[in-house]
N, C-alpha and C positions, 0 to 999 in steps of 0.2 A: 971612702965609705962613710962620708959625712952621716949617714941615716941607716945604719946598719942596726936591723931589730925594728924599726921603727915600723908601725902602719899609717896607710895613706891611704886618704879619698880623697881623687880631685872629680870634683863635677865639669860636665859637659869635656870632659876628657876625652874626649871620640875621635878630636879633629885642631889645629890650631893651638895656641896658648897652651890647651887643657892636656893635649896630646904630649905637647913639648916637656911643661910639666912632669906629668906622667913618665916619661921614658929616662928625662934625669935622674927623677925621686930613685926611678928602680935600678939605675945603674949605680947609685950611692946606697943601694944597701936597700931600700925600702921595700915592702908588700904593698904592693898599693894595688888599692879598689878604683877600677876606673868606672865610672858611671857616665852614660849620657841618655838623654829621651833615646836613639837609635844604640839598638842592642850590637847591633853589626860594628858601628863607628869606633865601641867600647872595646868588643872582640877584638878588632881589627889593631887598637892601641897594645891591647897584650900581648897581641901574637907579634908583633915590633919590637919587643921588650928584649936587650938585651942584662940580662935581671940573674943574681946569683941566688931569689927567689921569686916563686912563679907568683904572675897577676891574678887581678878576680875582674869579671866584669860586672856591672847590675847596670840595667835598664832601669830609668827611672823618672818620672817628669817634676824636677822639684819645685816647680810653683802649685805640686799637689804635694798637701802634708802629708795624706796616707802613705801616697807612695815612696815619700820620705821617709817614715815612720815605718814601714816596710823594709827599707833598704838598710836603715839602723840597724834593725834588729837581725838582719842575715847577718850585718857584720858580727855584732855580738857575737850572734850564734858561734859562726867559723872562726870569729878571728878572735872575739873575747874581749876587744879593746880598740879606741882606736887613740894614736897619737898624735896625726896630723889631719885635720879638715883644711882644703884650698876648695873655695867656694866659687870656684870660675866658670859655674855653665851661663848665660847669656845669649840674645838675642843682638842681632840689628835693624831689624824692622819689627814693626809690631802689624797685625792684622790689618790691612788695607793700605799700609805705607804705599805710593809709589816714588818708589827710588831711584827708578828709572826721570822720573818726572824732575824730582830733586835735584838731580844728577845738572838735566837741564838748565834749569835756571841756575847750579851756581857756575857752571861755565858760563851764559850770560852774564852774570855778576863779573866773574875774572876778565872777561872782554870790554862789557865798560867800564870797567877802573880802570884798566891797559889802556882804553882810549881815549880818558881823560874825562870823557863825558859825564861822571857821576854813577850810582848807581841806579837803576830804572826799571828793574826787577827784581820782587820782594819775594821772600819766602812764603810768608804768612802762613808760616806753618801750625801755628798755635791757633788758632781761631777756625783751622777746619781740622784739626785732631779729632780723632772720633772717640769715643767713650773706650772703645775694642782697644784700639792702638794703645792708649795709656795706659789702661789696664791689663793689658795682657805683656805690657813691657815693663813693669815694677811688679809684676806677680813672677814673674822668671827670675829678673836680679833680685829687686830688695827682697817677696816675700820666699823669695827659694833662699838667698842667702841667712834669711831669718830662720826659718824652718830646719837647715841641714845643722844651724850656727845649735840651735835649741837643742836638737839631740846628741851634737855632735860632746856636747856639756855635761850633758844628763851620764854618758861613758866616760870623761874626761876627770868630771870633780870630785868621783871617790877617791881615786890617784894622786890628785894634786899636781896637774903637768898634765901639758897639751898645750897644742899650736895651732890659731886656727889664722887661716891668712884669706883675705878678701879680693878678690879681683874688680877693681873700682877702674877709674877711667881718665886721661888726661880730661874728658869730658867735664867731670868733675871739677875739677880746678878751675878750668878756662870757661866750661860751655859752649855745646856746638848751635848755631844759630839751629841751621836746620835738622832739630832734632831734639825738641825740648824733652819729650819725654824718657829717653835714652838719660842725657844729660841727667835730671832730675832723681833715676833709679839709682845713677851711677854716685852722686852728692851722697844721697840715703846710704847708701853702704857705708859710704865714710863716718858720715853722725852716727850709724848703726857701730863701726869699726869700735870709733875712740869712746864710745858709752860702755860696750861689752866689755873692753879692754881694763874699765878702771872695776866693772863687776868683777873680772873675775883675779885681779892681779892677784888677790889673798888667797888663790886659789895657786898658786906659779904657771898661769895658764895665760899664752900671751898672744895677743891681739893685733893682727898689722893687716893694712892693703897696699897693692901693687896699683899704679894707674897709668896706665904704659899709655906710648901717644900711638902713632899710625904704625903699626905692624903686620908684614906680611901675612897674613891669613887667610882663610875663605871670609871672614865678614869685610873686609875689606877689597877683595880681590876685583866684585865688579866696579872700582872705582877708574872712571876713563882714563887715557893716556893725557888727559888735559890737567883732570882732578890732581892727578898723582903727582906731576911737576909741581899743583900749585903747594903741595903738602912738602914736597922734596923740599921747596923753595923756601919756606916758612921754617924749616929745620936748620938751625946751626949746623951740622954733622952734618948736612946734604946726604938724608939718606934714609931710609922707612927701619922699622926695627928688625929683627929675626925673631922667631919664637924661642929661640933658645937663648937668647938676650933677657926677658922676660921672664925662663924658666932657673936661667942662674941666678937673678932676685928672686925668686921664690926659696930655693934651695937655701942661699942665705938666711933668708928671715927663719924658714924651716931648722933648719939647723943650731946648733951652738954657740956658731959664728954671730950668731942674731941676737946672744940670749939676753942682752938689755936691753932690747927693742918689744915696747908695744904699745898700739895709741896711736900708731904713727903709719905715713905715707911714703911710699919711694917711689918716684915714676920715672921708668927707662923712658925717655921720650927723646932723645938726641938732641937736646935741648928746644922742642918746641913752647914747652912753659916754663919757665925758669920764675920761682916765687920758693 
């Protein structure tokens, strides 16, 4: 009962990572608010909840302030407080992605490196990115995790104590060719991470992200039987992550067990980045 007493919001908790999350926090003791844009996703994570207190759900879109600033103050309201913010709702396409398309040429890409011939087909993903796409994929990550980080502070600093943890991305670290602006949200949380971390240390309020590599998920799931070998292959461990791999670093950072950690990064990735 690592988190006994404690309150929890994990965003985009509906489904995957958030889900996983979620269902640890509450069997270590936590009340945890699940929130996702889909009210059902949220529902569905509580009613899973094997939890010696019960869950909350909220609907919510946090690349809308309002509707962040909505969800705040319910918690207030019911709960009075919060302890723990995990800021892990996200996107993997943005408005007009085709990733089906994508998908395509990087199997071509893995076919001619295999065949020696060079590579012969480009992503050139950046130079037809649309204004929608970028924007609507740094308004989900950076400014939702800016937005939930804001209030979640405004409950945290009369207390002095809170944990707020970042869902960043091996992307981050390494960079995905195809997929600059994913990448780029994911970087921004980090600079967002270790800046808030040294605001608020005189606060005992501590600051960390997760940046896990390929994990079983739905954002991953349509990746082909080609893609997925080339991913397994590129992994020391030979092998893609679990979500609850990811949910037991969370739980650490969360916890005690964490309490000199802030400023900083951990990525479960089975050693695809090692740096």
């Amino acid at each position: 009962m690592k988190l006994k007493e404690r309150i929890a919001l994990v965003t985009g908790g509906g489904s995957g990572i958030g889900r996983a999350i979620s269902l640890l926090f509450a069997e270590e003791g936590a009340r945890v608010v699940v929130n996702d844009v889909r009210l059902e996703a949220a529902e569905a994570t509580v009613t899973k909840m094997n939890a010696p207190v019960g869950g909350r759900a909220i609907q919510a879109d946090v690349a809308d302030s309002a509707q962040v600033r909505a969800m705040f103050a319910t918690i207030e309201r019911e709960l009075g407080t919060l302890d723990i913010l995990v800021n892990n709702a996200g996107i993997a396409v943005g408005p007009g992605d085709d990733r089906q398309a994508i998908g395509r040429k990087a199997e071509a890409r893995i076919m001619e490196v295999v065949s020696g011939q060079g590579v012969q087909t480009h992503f050139d993903i950046t130079q037809h990115l649309s204004d929608e796409a970028w924007q609507r994929m740094l308004a989900v990550h950076l400014d939702g995790t800016f937005f939930c980080t804001r209030e979640a502070l405004r409950l945290m600093s009369p207390r002095n104590r809170g944990v707020i943890i970042n869902l960043s991305s091996v992307a981050a670290l390494a960079g995905l060719e195809a997929s600059p602006h994913y990448s780029a949200a994911k970087g921004g949380i980090l600079a967002f991470t270790r800046a808030v971390a040294k605001d608020v240390a005189s606060r005992g309020i501590r600051v960390n992200a997760i940046c896990p590599g390929y994990i079983d998920t739905p954002m991953t799931e349509p990746m082909s039987p080609l893609l997925r070998r080339a991913v397994i292959s590129g992994t020391p461990l030979g092998r893609t992550g679990d979500p609850r791999e990811v949910a037991a670093t969370a739980l650490f950072l969360a916890s005690d067990d964490g309490s000199f950690f802030t400023g900083q990064w951990l990525s479960p990735n089975g050693g695809l980045f090692i740096g």
